[in-house]
N, C-alpha and C positions, 0 to 999 in steps of 0.2 A: 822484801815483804816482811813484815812485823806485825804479829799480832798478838793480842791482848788477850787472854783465857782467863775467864774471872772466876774462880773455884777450883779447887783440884781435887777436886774426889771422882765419883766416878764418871760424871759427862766429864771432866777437867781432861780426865784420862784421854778420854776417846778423843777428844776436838785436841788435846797434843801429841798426840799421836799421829791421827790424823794431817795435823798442818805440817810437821816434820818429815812425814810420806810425801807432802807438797814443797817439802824444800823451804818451807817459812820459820823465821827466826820465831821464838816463842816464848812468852814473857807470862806467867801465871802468875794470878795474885790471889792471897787467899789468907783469911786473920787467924789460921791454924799454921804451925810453922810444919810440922811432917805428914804433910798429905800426901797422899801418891801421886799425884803428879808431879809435885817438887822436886824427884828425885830424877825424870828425865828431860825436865823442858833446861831450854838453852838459862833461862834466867827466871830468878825466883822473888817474890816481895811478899812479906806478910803485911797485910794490911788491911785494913778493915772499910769498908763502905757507910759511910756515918752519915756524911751531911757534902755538902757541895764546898771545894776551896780548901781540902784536906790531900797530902801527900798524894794518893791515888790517882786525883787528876792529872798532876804532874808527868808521871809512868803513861797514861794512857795514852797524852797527847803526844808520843813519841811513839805512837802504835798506829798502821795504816788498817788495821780493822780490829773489831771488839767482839768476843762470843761469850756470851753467860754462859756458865757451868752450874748454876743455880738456881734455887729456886726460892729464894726470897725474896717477896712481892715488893719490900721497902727498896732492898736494893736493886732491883731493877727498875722500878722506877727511876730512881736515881740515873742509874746509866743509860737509859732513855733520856732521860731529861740533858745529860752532858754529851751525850755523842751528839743529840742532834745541836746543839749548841757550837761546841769543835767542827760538825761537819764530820765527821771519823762513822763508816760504815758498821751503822749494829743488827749482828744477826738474831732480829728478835720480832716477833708478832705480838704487841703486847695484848690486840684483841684476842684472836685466835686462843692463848695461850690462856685469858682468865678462862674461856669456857673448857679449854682441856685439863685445869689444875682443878676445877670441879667435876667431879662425877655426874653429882647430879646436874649441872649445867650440860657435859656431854648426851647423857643420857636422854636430856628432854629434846637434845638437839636428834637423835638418834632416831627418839620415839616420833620427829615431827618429820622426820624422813623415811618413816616406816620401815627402819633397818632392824633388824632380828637382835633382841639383846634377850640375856636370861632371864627367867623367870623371876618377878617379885614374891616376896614374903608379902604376904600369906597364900599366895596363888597356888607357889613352891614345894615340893616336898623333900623332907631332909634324904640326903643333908643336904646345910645350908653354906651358904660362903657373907660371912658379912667382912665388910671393908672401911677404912674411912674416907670421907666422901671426897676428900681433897688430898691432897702429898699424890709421889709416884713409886712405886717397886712392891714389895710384898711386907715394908713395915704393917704392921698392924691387921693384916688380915687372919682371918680365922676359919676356920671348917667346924661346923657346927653340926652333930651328929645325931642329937635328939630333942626334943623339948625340953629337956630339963637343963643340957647345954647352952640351948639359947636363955632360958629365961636367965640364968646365971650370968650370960654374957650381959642382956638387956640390964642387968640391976650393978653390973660391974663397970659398966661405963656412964651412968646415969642421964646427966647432963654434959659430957664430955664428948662436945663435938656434933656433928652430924655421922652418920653411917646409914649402909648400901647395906642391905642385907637380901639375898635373890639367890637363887639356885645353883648350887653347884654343879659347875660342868666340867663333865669328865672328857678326854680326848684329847690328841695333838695340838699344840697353840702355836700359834704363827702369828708373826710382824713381817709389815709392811712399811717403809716409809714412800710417803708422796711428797715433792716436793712444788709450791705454789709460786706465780709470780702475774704479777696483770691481768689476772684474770682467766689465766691457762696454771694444769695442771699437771705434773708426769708423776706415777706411780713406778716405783721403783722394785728391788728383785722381793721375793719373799723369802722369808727363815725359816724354819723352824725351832721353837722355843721350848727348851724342858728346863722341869723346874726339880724343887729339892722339897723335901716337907713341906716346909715353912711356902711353899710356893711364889719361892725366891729362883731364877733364872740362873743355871745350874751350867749350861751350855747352848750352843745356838750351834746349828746344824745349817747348813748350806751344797746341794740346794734341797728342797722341803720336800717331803714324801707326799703332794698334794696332785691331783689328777686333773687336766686343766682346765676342766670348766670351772669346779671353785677359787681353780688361782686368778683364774681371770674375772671373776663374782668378785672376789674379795680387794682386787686390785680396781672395778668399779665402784665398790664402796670407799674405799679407801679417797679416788678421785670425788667422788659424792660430797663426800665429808667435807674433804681440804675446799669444793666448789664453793659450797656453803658455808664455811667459814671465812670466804674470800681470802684464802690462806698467802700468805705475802713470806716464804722458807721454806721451812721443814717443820713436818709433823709427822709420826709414826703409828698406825693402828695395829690394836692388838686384840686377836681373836681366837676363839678355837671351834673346830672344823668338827661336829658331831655327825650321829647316822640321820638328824633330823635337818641338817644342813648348818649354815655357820650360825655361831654367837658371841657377838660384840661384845666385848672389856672393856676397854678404854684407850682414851687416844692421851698425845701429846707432843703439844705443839712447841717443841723444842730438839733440840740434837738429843738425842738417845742413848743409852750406852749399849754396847757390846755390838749390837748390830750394824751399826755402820761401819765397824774394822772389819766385821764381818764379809761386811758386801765388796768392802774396799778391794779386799784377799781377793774376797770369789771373780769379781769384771776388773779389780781396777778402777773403778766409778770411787772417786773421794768427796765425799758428801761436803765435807767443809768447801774446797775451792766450790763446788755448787754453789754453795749459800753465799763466799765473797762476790761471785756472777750476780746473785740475785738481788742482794743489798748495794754494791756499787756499780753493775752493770744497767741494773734492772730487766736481764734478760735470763732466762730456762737454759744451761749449758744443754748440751745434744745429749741425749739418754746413752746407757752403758751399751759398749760397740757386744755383738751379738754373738757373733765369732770367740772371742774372747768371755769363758767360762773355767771355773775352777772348782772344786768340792774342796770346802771349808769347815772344819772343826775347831771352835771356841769355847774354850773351859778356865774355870778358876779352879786350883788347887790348894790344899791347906795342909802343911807337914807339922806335928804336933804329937810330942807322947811317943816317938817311934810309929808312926801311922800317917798314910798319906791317902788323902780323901777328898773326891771330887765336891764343891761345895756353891751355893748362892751366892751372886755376887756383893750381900751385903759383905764379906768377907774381905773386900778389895777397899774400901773404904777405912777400917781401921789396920790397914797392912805396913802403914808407914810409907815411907819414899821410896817409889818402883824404881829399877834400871832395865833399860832393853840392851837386849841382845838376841842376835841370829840363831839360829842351829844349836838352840840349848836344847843338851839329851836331846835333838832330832827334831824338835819345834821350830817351825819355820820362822816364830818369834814368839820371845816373852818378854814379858813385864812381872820383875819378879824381886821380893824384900830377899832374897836369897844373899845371905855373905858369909865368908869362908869358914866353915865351924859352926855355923846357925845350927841349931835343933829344931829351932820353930821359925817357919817360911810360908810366905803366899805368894804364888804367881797365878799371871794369866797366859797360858800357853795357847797359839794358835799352830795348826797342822792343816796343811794342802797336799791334795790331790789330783792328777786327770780325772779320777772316780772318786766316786765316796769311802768306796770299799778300799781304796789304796791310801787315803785318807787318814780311815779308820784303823789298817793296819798298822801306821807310821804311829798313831798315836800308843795303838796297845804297846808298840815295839817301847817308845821313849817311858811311858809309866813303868815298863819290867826295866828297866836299863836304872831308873832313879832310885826303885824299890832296890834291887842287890848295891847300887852304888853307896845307898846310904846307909843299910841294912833297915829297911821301912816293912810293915805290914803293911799292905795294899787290901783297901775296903774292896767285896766283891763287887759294889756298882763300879768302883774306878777301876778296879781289872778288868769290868765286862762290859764298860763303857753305853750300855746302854737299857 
């Protein structure tokens, strides 16, 4: 089995990762030469996505499935328009996907479902959270603390774009992915999500500190969504869990990052083979066997200056080419620019446990083990993990 990973940043990462977990040869393509995933898929092509009858097609038609790691609208078109062409299974929803790269498209979809999203500006009171209406992660977001904040935001981005501006919500955030096929849907395990300032995704906790009537709320919304989107893959919601009850973020109907290596650790469940079931099968693999549970901790780190500092995963994106390996300093695996002598390093370290708490320990144990090895300062969130 050979497949096609088109981008290698950070879905790039995950969906090679992931198919390598699956035993599938892996060929990423991507018009940047040192992206992090270059540095562990079996085969590498810089190449760029332009027009149809250029190199690329070549590569791909010797690929038994095709996963975007992207989110350029021109280019996916494109690769919709050539898989279904070859016949070569593509894991993409290109409906689904317009309404979830818009916010406000998600949003109106949200509001017509009567599902609980945050308060609008001017409803709102600061602080505020404004966003831009389209893209995914925490580029561009902002926490807005007073009126004189926002008007300065409102006259600093003028004409530039659309933006979300609603209520900022305080409390634990949780992801879900659901996965769609014919008109049936399965929701899958839930995360828990912490973030960094920048309210960039800092680490992903497995399993969630959530009590079960909201996990099973959130895992009907989730099914709601995907219903109503007549979702045809995977999409992922992301929410957080208040004393007022939950409030919807946003969705996205694409492979996700962090969370699905996540879930993969925690059941074993590999979201990619899912998706090649759903596009060349056309059938729902069997949900994660139930028995089979693990406590998963997923972090990006960033070594810099003599300081080592748990960080957002925009960090992984300008990291250069990752290598995995097993049992580094005590992580059950990393993906890491780490090379002999480096001062300055990024990895993504994940740690497992029967428990959270044995989990948690392995990790404190391997950040004090990296700190004396290297002779590092250790920030006190990355000492105290939490």
């Amino acid at each position: 089995m050979r497949v096609a990973i088109v981008g290698g940043r950070l879905q790039g990462v995950e969906a090679t990762y992931l198919a390598q977990r699956a035993g599938w040869e892996t060929v990423v393509l991507d018009r940047e030469r040192n992206v992090p995933a270059s540095g562990f898929a079996h085969h590498f092509v810089q190449v760029e996505l332009r027009s149809p009858g250029e190199p690329w097609e070549g590569i791909l038609r010797e690929c038994d499935f095709i996963v975007p790691a992207l989110e350029n609208m021109a280019a996916l078109e494109l690769l919709q328009e050539f898989a279904a062409a070859a016949e070569i299974p593509l894991a993409h929803d290109a409906a689904a996907y317009r309404v979830s790269s818009s916010k406000l498209s998600s949003h109106c979809l949200f509001r017509r479902l009567g599902l609980p999203l945050p308060r609008p500006y001017p409803e709102a009171a600061f602080p505020l959270l404004a966003k831009p209406a389209s893209g995914s992660g925490s580029r561009g977001v902002t926490v807005l603390h007073t009126p004189q904040q926002l008007s300065a935001f409102r006259e600093g981005i003028g004409r530039d774009g659309e933006w979300i501006i609603e209520e900022y919500v305080a409390g634990p955030g949780y992801s879900i992915e659901v996965l769609g096929c014919g008109g049936a849907c399965m929701a899958l395990e839930i995360t828990e999500i912490q973030v960094d300032e920048a309210c960039d995704c800092k680490r992903v906790v497995y399993p969630a500190a959530l009590p079960e009537a909201p996990a099973r709320q959130m895992a009907q919304f989730a099914e709601e969504i995907a219903a109503a989107l007549e979702l045809q893959g995977l999409m992922d919601l992301e929410a957080i869990y208040t004393a007022g009850g939950w409030r919807l973020l946003e969705i996205d109907a694409r492979l996700p990052s962090q969370t699905p290596v996540t879930v993969y650790h925690a059941t074993g469940f590999n979201m990619l083979e899912a998706l090649y079931q759903i596009f060349s099968e056309g059938r729902l693999p069997p949900p994660p066997r139930a028995a089979r549970r693990r406590a998963v901790i997923y972090e990006q780190i960033r070594v810099q200056d003599g300081c080592l500092e748990v960080m957002g995963e925009r960090i992984i994106s300008g990291a250069g080419p990752l290598r995995y390996s097993e049992n580094c300093f005590g992580a059950d695996a990393a993906l890491s620019s780490f090379r002999e002598g480096a001062l300055a390093w990024t990895a993504i370290l994940i740690f497992c446990g029967a428990t959270l708490e044995e989990a948690w320990s392995r990790r404190r144990a391997a950040i004090e083990t990296m700190g004396k090895e290297f002779g590092l300062k250790i920030t006190p969130e990355a000492e105290r993990g939490r």
